[in-house]
C-alpha positions as CSV (number, residue, x, y, z in Angstrom):
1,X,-38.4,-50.8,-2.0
2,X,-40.1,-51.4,1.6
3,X,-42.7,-48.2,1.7
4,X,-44.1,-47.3,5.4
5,X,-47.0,-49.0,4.1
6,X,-45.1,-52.4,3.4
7,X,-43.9,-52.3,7.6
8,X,-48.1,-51.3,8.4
9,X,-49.2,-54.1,6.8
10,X,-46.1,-56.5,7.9
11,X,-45.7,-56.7,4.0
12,X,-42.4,-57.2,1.4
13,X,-43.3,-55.6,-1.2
14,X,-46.2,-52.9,-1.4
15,X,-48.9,-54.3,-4.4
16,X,-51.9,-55.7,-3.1
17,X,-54.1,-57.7,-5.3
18,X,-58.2,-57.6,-4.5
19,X,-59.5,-61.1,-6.1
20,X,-62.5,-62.7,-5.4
21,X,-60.6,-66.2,-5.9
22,X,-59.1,-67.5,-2.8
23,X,-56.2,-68.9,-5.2
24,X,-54.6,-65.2,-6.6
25,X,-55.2,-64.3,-3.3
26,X,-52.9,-66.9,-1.3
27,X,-50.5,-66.5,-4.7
28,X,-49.5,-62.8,-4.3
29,X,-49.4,-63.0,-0.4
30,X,-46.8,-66.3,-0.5
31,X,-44.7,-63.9,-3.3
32,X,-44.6,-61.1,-0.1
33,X,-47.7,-59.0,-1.3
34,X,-51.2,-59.0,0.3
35,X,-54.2,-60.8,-1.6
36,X,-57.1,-59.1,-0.8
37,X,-60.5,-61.4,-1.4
38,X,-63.4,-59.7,-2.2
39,X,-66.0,-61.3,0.0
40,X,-68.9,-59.7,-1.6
41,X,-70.0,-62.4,-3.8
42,X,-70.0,-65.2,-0.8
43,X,-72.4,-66.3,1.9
44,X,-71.3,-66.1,5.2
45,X,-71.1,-69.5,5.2
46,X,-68.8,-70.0,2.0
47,X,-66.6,-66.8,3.2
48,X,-65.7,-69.4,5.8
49,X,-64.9,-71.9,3.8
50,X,-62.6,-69.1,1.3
51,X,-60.8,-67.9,4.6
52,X,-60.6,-71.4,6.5
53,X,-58.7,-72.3,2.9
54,X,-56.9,-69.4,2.5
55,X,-55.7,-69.9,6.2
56,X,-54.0,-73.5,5.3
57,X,-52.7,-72.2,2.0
58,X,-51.1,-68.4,2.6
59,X,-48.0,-70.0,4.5
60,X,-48.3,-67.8,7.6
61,X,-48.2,-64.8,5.2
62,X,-50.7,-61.2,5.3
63,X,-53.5,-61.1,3.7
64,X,-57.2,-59.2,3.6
65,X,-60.8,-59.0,3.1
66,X,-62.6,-56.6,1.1
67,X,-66.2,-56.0,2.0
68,X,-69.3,-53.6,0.8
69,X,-71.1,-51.5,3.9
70,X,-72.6,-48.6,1.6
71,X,-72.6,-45.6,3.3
72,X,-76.4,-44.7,1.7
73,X,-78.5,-47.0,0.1
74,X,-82.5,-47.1,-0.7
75,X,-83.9,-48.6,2.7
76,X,-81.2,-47.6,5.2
77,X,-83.2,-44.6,6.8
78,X,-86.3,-47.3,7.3
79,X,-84.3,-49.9,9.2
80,X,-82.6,-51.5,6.9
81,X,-83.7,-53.7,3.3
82,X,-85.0,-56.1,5.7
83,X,-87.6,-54.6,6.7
84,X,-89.0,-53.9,3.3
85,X,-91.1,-55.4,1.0
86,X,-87.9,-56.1,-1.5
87,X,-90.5,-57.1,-4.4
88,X,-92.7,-54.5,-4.5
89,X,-89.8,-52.0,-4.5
90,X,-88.7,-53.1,-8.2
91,X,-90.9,-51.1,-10.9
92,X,-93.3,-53.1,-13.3
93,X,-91.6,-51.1,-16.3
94,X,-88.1,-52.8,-15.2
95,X,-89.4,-56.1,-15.0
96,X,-91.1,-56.3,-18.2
97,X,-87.6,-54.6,-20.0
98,X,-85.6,-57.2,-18.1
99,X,-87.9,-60.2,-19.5
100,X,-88.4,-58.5,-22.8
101,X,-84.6,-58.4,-23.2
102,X,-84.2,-62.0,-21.9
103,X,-86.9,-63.5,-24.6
104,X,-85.2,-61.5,-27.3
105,X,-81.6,-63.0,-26.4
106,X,-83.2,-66.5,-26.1
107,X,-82.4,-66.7,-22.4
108,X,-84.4,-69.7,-20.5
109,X,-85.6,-69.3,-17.0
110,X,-83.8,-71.1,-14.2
111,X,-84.6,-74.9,-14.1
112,X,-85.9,-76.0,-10.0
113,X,-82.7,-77.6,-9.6
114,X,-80.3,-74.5,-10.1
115,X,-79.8,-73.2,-7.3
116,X,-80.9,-69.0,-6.8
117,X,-77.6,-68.0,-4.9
118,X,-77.5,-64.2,-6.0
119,X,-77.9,-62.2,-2.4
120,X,-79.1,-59.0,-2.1
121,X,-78.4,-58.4,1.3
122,X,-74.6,-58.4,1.0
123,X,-74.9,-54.4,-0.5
124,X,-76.5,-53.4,3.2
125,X,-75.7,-53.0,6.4
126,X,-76.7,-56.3,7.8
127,X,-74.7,-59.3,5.7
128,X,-71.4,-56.9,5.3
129,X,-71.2,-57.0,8.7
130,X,-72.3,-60.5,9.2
131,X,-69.3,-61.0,6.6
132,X,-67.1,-58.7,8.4
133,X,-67.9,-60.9,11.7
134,X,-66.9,-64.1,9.9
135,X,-63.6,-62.1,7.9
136,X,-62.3,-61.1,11.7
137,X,-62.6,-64.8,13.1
138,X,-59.8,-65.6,10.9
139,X,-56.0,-64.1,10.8
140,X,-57.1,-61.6,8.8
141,X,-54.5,-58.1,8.6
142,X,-56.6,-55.8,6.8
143,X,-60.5,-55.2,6.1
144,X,-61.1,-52.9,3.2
145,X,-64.2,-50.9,2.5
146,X,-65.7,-49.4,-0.8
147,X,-68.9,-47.1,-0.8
148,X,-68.6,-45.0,2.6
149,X,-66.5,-44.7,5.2
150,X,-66.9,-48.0,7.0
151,X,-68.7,-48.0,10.6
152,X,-67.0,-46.2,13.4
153,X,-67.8,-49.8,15.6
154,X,-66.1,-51.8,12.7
155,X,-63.1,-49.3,13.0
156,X,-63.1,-49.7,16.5
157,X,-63.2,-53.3,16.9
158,X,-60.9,-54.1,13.6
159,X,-57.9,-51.9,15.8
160,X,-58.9,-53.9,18.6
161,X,-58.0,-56.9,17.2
162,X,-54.6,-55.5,15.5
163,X,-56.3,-55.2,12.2
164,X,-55.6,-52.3,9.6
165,X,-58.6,-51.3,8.0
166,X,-58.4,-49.5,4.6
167,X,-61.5,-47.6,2.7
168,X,-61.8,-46.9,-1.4
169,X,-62.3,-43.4,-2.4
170,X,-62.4,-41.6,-5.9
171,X,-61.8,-37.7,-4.9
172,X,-60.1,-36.3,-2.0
173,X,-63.3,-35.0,-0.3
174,X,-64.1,-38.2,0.2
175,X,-60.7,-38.8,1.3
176,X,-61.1,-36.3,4.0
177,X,-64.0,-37.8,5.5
178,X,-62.2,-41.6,5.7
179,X,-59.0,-39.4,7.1
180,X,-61.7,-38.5,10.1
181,X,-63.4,-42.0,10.6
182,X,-60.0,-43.1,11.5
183,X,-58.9,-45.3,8.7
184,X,-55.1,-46.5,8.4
185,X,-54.6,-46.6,4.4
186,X,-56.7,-45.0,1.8
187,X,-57.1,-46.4,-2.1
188,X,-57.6,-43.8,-4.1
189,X,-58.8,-45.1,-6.9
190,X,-59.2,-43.3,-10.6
191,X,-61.5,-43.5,-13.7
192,X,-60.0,-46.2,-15.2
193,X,-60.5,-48.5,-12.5
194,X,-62.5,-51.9,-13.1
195,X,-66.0,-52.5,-11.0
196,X,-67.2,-48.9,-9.0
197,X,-65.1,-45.5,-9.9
198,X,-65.6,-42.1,-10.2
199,X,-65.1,-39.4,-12.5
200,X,-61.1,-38.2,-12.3
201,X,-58.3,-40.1,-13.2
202,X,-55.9,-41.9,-11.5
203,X,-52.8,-39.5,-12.6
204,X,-54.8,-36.4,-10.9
205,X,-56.7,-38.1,-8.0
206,X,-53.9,-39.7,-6.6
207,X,-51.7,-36.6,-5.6
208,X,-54.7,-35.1,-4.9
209,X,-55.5,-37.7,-2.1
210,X,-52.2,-38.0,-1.3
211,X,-51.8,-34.2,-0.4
212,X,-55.4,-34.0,1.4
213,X,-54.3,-37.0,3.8
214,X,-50.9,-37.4,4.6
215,X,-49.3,-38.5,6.3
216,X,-52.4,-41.7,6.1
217,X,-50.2,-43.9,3.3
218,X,-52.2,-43.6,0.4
219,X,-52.5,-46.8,-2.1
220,X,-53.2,-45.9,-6.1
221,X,-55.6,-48.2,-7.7
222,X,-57.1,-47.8,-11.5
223,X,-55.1,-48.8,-14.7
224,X,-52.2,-50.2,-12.9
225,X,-51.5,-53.4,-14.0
226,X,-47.4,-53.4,-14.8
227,X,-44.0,-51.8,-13.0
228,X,-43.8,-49.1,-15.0
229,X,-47.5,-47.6,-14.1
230,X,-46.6,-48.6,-10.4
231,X,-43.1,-46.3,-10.8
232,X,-45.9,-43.8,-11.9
233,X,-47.9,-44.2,-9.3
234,X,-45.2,-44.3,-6.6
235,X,-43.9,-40.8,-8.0
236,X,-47.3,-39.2,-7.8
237,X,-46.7,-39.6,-4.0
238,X,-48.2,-43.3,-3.4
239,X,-46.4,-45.5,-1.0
240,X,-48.1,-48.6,-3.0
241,X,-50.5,-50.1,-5.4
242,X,-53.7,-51.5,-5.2
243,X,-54.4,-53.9,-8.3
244,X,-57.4,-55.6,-9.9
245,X,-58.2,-56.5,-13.2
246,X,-54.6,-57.7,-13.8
247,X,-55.2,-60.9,-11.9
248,X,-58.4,-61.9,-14.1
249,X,-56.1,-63.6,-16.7
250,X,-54.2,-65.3,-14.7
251,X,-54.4,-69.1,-14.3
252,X,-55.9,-69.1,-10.7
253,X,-58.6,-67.0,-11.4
254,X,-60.7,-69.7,-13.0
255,X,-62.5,-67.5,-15.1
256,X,-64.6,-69.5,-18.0
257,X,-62.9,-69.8,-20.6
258,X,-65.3,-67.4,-22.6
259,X,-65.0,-64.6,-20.1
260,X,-61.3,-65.1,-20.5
261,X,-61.0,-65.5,-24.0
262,X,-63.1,-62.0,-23.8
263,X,-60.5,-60.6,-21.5
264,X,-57.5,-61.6,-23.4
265,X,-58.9,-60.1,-26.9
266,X,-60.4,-56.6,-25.3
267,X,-58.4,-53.1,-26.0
268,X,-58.6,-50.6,-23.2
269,X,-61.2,-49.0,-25.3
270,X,-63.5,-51.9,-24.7
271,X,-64.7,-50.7,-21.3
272,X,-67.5,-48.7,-20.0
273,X,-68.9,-46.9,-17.1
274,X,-72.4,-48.7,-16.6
275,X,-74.6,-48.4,-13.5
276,X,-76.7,-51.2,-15.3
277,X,-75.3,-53.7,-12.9
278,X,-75.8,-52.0,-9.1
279,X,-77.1,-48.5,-9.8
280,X,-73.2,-46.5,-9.4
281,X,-71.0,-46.2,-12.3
282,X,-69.0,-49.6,-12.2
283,X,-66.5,-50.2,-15.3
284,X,-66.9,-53.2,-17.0
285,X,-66.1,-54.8,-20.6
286,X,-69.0,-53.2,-23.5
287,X,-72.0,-56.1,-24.7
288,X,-75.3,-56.3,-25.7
289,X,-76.3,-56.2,-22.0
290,X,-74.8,-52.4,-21.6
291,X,-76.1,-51.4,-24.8
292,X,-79.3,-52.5,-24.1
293,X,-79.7,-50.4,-20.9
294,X,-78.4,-47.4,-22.8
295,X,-80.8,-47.9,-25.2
296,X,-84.3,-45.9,-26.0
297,X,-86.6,-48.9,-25.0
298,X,-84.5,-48.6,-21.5
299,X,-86.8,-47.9,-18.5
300,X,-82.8,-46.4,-16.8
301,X,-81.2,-48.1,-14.0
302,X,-82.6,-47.9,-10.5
303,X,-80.4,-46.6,-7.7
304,X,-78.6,-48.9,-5.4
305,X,-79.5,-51.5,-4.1
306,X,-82.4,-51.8,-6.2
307,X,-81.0,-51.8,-9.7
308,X,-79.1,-55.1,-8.6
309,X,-82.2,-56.9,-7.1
310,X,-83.7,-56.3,-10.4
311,X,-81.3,-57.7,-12.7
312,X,-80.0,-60.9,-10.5
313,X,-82.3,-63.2,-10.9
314,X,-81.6,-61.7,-15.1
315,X,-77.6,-61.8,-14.5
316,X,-77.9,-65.4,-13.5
317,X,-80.4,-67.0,-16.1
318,X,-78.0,-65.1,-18.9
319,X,-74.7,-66.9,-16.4
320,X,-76.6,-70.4,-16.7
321,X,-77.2,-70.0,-20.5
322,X,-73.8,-68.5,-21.3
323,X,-72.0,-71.2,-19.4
324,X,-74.5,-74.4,-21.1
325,X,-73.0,-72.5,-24.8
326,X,-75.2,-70.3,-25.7
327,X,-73.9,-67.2,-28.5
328,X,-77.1,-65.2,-27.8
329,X,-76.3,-65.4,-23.6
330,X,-72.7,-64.5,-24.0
331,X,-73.6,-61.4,-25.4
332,X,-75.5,-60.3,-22.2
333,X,-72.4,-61.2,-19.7
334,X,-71.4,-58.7,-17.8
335,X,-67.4,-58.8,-17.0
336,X,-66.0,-56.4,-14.5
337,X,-62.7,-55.1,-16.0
338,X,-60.5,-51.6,-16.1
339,X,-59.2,-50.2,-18.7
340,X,-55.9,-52.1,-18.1
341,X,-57.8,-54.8,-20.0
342,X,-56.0,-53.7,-23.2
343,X,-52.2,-55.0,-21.7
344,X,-54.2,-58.3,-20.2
345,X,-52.5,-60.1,-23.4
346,X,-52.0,-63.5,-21.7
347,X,-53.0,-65.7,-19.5
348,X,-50.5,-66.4,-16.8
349,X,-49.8,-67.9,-13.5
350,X,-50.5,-65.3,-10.6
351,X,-46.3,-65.4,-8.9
352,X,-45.6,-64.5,-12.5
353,X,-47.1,-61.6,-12.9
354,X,-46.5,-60.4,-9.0
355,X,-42.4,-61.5,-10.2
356,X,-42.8,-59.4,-13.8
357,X,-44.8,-56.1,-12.6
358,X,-42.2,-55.6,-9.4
359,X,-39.1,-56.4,-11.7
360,X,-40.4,-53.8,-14.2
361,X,-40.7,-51.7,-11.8
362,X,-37.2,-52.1,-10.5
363,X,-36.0,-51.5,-13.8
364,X,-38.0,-48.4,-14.2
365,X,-36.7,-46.4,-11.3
366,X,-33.6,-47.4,-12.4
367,X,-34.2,-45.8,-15.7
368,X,-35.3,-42.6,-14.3
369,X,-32.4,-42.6,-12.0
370,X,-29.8,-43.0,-14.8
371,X,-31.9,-40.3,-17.0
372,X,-31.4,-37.7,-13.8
373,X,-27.8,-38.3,-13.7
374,X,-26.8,-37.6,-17.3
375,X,-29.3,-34.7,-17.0
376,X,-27.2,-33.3,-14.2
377,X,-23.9,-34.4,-15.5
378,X,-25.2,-32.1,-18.7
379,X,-25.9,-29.4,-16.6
């Protein structure tokens, strides 16, 4: 089942898995994947510390980084968000909703001695390359880019150094335009996708994509989460799969165990398309904090970045209060799923799941073979 894309990326077996936990991510890479680890959550410092583990613990085997350069953002055409005055940039009217909604859900402020590690910076320019500088000291074999086709330098310099770079798009416009930058392998990711997704589905985006830029390999991401939606995908014209939410209920991912008792119990009609988190559509499981933003008292999200520098010093105080037990704080997570949620049933080690979805899938083409024959033998 070794797709062109499987010999670019010096790969077995064509699903990669985007985690942010270092453990999935070593997991599917020693079963002949690629782990993909979303650096977007870390510091330049702890990406180090993520790749310097995942280094010792991968077995010699490919793996990625994912990273966040937004194409447009509010503060790019000035220089950049730090050369603004980040504070002042936040409306009064968002501020009070956020601590309205906070006193209503019994939320405490952060105690002196919790740490404030949400960053801001990590949606511009500036920290996603200072992550993609840290990602490319390592044996990295792919760097991945949502929101814009990434940098023409970064392009430049990832080839350079023998690494494949792949960008996330959800229509085949923007497909085109990552065809031109010079990318090697496009995701084309569809509605039901978990975190940032547009409007079409991943049954009509994908041939769409595929057709707009062959021969780049395309990769189909959104609601793929077992063999049977990967034979899907591959007959729409992919030459892989790019998987997500899947790996959140498995036993590396180290969710808490409320966020994964959540998981385990949602239905794929669970999910939403909120921009209550960054300020683009993202998918994520429905709760009070969604609802809340939807709601008539909302002031409406802000556009990105700013919609995220309003709510994280919010997302955190409700992280702190869910995490010390509270039922009111719990309500207000936020959890980053697709729709594949509803077939997230069980919580399982990360080789299983890699060993189930490609044996599925084995058994599926088979299947489909066997149902051609007898349709031709009936012929």
């Amino acid at each position: 089942m070794r797709t062109p894309v499987c010999e670019l990326l010096g790969i077995e077996y064509p699903i990669l898995a985007f985690s942010h936990c270092r453990d999935v991510v070593a997991a599917v890479s020693r079963a002949g994947g690629m782990g993909v680890l979303g650096a977007l959550v870390y510091t330049p410092d702890e990406l180090e510390r993520e790749l310097a583990w995942i280094d010792e613990n991968v077995d010699g085997k490919p793996y990625g980084v994912d990273v966040v350069i937004p194409a447009a953002y509010v503060g790019k055409e000035q220089g950049g968000l730090e050369k603004l005055d980040l504070e002042k940039l936040v409306p009064d009217e968002h501020k009070a909703f956020l601590e309205d909604l906070l006193e209503r859900y019994d939320v405490p402020k952060l105690s002196d001695d919790v740490e404030n590690k949400e960053g801001l910076l990590s949606w511009s320019d500036t920290m996603g390359r200072a992550l993609v500088e840290i990602a490319m000291n390592h044996p990295i074999k792919l760097l991945a880019n949502a929101l814009g086709p990434p940098p023409a330098d970064i392009i430049e310099t990832a080839h350079a150094k023998g690494i494949k770079v792949a960008a996330l798009v959800g229509r085949a416009d923007q497909a085109l335009k990552q065809k031109t930058s010079g990318v090697d392998v496009i995701v084309a990711a569809g509605y039901e996708a978990g975190g940032h997704t547009g409007e079409v589905s991943t049954m009509v985006l994908v041939p769409e994509v595929v057709d707009a830029v062959a021969p780049v390999p395309v990769l189909a991401a959104g609601g793929i989460g077992s063999g049977r939606q990967m034979a899907a995908a591959m007959a729409l014209g992919a030459q892989g799969v790019w998987t997500g939410s899947i790996w959140l209920t498995t036993k590396e991912a180290g969710n808490e165990s409320t966020v994964t008792d959540r998981l385990l119990a949602a239905t794929s009609n669970d999910t939403v398309r909120s921009r209550s988190i960054t300020g683009k559509p993202a998918r994520m499981l429905k709760s009070k904090w969604t609802e809340e933003w939807e709601g008539p008292e909302s002031p409406g999200p802000l556009p990105m970045p700013l919609q995220f520098l309003a709510t994280a010093d919010a997302e955190q105080r409700v992280r702190t209060a869910a995490l010390a037990g509270s039922p009111s704080a719990q309500k207000l997570t936020v959890t980053i799923v697709g729709q594949i949620v509803g077939s997230m049933n069980q919580l399982l080690p990360a080789r299983q799941v890699f060993s189930e979805m490609l044996d599925e899938y084995l058994d599926t083409v088979d299947q489909m073979a066997q149902q051609v024959g007898e349709n031709e033998e009936g012929v």
